[in-house]
OpenMM code with the backbone's topology and positions (N, CA, C; nanometers):
from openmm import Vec3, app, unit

residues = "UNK UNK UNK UNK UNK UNK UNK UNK UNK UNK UNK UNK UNK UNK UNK UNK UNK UNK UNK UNK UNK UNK UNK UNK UNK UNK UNK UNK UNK UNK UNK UNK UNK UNK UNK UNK UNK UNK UNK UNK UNK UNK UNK UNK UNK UNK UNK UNK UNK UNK UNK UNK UNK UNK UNK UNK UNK UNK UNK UNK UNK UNK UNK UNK UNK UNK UNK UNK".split()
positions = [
    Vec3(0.1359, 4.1906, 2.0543),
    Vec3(0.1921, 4.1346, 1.9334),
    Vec3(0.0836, 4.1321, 1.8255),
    Vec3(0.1358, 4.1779, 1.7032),
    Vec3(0.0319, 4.1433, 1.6003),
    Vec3(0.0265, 4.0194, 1.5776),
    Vec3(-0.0954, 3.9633, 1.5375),
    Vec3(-0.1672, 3.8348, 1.4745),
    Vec3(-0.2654, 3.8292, 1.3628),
    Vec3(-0.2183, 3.7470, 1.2435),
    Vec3(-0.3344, 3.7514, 1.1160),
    Vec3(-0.4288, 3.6437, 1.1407),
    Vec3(-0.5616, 3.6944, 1.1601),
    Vec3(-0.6855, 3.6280, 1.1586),
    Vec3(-0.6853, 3.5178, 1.0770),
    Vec3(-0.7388, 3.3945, 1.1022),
    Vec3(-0.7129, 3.2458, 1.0409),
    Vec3(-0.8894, 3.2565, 0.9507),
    Vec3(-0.9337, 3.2233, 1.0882),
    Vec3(-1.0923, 3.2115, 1.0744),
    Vec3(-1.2130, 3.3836, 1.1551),
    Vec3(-1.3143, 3.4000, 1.1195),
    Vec3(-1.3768, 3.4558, 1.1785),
    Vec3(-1.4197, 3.4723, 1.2817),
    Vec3(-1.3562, 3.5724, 1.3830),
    Vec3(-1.4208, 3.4887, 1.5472),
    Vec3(-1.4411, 3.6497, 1.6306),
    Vec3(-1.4738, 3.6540, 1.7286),
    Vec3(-1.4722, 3.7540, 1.8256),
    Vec3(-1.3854, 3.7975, 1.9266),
    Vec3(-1.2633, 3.9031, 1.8795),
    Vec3(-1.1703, 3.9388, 1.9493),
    Vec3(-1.1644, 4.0683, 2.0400),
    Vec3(-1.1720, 4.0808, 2.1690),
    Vec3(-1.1633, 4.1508, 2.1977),
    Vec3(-1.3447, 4.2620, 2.2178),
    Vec3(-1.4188, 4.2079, 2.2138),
    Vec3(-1.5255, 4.1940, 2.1929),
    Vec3(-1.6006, 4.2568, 2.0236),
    Vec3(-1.5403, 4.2749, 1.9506),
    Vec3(-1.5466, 4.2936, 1.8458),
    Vec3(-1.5253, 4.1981, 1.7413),
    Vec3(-1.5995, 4.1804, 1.5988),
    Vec3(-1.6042, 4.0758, 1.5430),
    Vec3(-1.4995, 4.1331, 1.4302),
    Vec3(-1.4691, 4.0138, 1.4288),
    Vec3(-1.3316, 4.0108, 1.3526),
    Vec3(-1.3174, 3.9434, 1.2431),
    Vec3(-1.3223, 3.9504, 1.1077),
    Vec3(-1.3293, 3.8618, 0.9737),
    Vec3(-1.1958, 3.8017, 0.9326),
    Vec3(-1.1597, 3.6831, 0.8878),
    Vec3(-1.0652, 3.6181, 0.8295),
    Vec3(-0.9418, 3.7277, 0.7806),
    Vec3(-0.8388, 3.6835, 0.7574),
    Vec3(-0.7698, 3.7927, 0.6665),
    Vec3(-0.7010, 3.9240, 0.7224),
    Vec3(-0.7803, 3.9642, 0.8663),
    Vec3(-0.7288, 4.1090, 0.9176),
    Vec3(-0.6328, 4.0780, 0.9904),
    Vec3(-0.5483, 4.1761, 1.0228),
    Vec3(-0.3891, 4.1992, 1.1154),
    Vec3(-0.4943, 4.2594, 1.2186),
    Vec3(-0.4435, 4.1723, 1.3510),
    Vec3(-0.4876, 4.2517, 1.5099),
    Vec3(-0.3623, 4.2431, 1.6049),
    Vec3(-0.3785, 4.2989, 1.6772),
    Vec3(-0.3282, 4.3550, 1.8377),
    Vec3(-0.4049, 4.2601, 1.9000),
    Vec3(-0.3410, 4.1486, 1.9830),
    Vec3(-0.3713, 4.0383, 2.1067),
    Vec3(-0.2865, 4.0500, 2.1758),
    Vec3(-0.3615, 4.0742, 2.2897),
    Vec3(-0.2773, 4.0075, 2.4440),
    Vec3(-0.3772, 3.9315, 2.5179),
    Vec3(-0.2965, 3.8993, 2.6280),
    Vec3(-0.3288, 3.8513, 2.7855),
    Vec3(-0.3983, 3.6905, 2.7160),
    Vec3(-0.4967, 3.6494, 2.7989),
    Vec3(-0.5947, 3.5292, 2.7828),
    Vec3(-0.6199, 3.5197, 2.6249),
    Vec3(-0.6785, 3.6220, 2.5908),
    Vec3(-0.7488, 3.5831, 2.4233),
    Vec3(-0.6569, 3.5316, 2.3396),
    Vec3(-0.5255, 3.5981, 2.3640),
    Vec3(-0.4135, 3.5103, 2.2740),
    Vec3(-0.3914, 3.4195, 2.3078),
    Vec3(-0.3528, 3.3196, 2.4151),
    Vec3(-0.3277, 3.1970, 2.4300),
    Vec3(-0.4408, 3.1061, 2.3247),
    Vec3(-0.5655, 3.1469, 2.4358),
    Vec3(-0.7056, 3.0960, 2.3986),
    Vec3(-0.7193, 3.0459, 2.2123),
    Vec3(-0.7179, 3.1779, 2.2100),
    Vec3(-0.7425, 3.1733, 2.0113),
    Vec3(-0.5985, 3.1118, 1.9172),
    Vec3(-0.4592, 3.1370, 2.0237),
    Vec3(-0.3693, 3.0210, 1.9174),
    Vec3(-0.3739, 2.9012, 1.9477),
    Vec3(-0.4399, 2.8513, 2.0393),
    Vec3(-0.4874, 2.7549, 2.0851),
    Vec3(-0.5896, 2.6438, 2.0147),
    Vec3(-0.6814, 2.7440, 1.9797),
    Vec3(-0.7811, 2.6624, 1.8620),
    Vec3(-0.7792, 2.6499, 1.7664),
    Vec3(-0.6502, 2.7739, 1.7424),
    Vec3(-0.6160, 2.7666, 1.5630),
    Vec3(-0.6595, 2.8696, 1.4844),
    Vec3(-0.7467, 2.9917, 1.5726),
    Vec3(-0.8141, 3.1206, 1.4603),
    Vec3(-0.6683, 3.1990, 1.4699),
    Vec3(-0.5697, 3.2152, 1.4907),
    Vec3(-0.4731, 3.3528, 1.4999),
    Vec3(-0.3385, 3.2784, 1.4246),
    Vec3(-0.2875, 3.3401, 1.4162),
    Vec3(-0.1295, 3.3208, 1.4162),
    Vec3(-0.0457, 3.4224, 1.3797),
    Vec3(0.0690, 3.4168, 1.4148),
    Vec3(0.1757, 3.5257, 1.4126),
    Vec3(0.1633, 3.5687, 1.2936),
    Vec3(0.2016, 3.7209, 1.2864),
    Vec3(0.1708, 3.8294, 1.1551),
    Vec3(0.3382, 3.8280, 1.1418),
    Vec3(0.3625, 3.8056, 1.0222),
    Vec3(0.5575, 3.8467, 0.9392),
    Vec3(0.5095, 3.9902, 0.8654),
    Vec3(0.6023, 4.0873, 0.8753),
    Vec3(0.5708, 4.1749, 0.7355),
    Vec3(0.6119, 4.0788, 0.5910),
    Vec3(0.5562, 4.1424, 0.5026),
    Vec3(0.5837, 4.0613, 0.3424),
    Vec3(0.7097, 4.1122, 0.3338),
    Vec3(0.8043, 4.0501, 0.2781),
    Vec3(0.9445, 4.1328, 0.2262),
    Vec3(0.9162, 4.1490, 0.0732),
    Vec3(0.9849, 4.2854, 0.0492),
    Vec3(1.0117, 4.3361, -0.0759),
    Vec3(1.0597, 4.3221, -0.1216),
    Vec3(1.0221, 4.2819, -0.2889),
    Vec3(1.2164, 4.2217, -0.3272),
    Vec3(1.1375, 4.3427, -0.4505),
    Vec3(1.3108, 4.4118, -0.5331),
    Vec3(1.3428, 4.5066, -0.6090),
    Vec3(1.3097, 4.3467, -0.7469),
    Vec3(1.2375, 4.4375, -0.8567),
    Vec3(1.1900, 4.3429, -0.9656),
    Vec3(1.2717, 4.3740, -1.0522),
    Vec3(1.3107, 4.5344, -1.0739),
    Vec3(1.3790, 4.6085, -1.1812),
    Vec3(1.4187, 4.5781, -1.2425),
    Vec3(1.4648, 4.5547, -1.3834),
    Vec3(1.5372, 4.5061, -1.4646),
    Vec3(1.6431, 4.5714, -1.5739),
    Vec3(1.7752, 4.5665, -1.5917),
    Vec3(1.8745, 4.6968, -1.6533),
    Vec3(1.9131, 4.8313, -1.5961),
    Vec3(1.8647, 4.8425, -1.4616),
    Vec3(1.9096, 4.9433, -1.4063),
    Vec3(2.0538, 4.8849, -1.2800),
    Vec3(2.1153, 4.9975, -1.2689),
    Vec3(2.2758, 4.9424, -1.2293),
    Vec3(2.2646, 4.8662, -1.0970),
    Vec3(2.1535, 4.8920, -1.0185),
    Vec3(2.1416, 4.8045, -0.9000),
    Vec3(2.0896, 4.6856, -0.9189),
    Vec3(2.0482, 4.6367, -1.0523),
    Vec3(1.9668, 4.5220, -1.0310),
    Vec3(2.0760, 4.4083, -1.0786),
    Vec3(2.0332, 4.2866, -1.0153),
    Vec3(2.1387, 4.1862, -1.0261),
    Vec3(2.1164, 4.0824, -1.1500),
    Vec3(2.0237, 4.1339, -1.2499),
    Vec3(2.0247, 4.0480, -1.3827),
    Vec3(2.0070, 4.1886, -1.4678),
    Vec3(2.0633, 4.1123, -1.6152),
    Vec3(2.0986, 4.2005, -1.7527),
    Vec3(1.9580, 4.2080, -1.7984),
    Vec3(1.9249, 4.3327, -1.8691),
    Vec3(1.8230, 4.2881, -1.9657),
    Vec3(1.8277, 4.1650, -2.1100),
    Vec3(1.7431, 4.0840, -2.0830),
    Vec3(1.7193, 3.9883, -2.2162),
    Vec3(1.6705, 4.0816, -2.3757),
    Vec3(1.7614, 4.0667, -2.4608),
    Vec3(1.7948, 4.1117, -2.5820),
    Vec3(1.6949, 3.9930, -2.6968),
    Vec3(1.6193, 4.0674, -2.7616),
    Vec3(1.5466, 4.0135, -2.8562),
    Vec3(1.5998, 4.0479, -2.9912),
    Vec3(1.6030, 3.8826, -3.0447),
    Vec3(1.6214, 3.9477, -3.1817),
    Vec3(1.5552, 3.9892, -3.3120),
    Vec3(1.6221, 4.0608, -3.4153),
    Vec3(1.5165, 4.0522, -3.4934),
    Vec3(1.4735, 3.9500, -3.6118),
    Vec3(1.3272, 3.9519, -3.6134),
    Vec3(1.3060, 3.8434, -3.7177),
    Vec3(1.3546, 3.8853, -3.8581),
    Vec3(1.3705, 3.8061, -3.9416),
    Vec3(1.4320, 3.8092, -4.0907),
    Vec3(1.3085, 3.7915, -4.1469),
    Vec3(1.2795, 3.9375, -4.2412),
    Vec3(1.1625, 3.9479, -4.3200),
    Vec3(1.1621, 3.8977, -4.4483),
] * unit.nanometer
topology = app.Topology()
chain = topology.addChain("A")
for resn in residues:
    res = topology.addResidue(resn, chain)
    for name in ("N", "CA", "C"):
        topology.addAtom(name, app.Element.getBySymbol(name[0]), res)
């Protein structure tokens, strides 16, 4: 199972910095969610930002013009 690094620690005998996605099994995973350096990796979901195109679910906002 993937896991995102909490804190800096030594996984797998390799050192491992805050922040990275790893591959844990067996002992080291219990061990390390245990103390609190790992925890389960989610992918990010994508959300569509687009704006005025026919799939997107809001209108474009219309500006008006100033009176010179």
């Amino acid at each position: 199972m993937r896991y995102e690094v909490l804190k800096n620690c030594v996984i797998n005998r390799q050192p491992t910095s805050a922040g990275s996605v790893v591959e844990v099994s067996g002992d080291d995973e219990k061990a390390l969610l245990a103390m609190g350096r790992i925890t389960p990796y989610s992918e990010p979901v994508v959300e569509n930002r687009s704006v005025g195109l026919e799939d997107s679910p809001e209108k474009p906002k219309r500006r008006k013009k100033n009176a010179s």
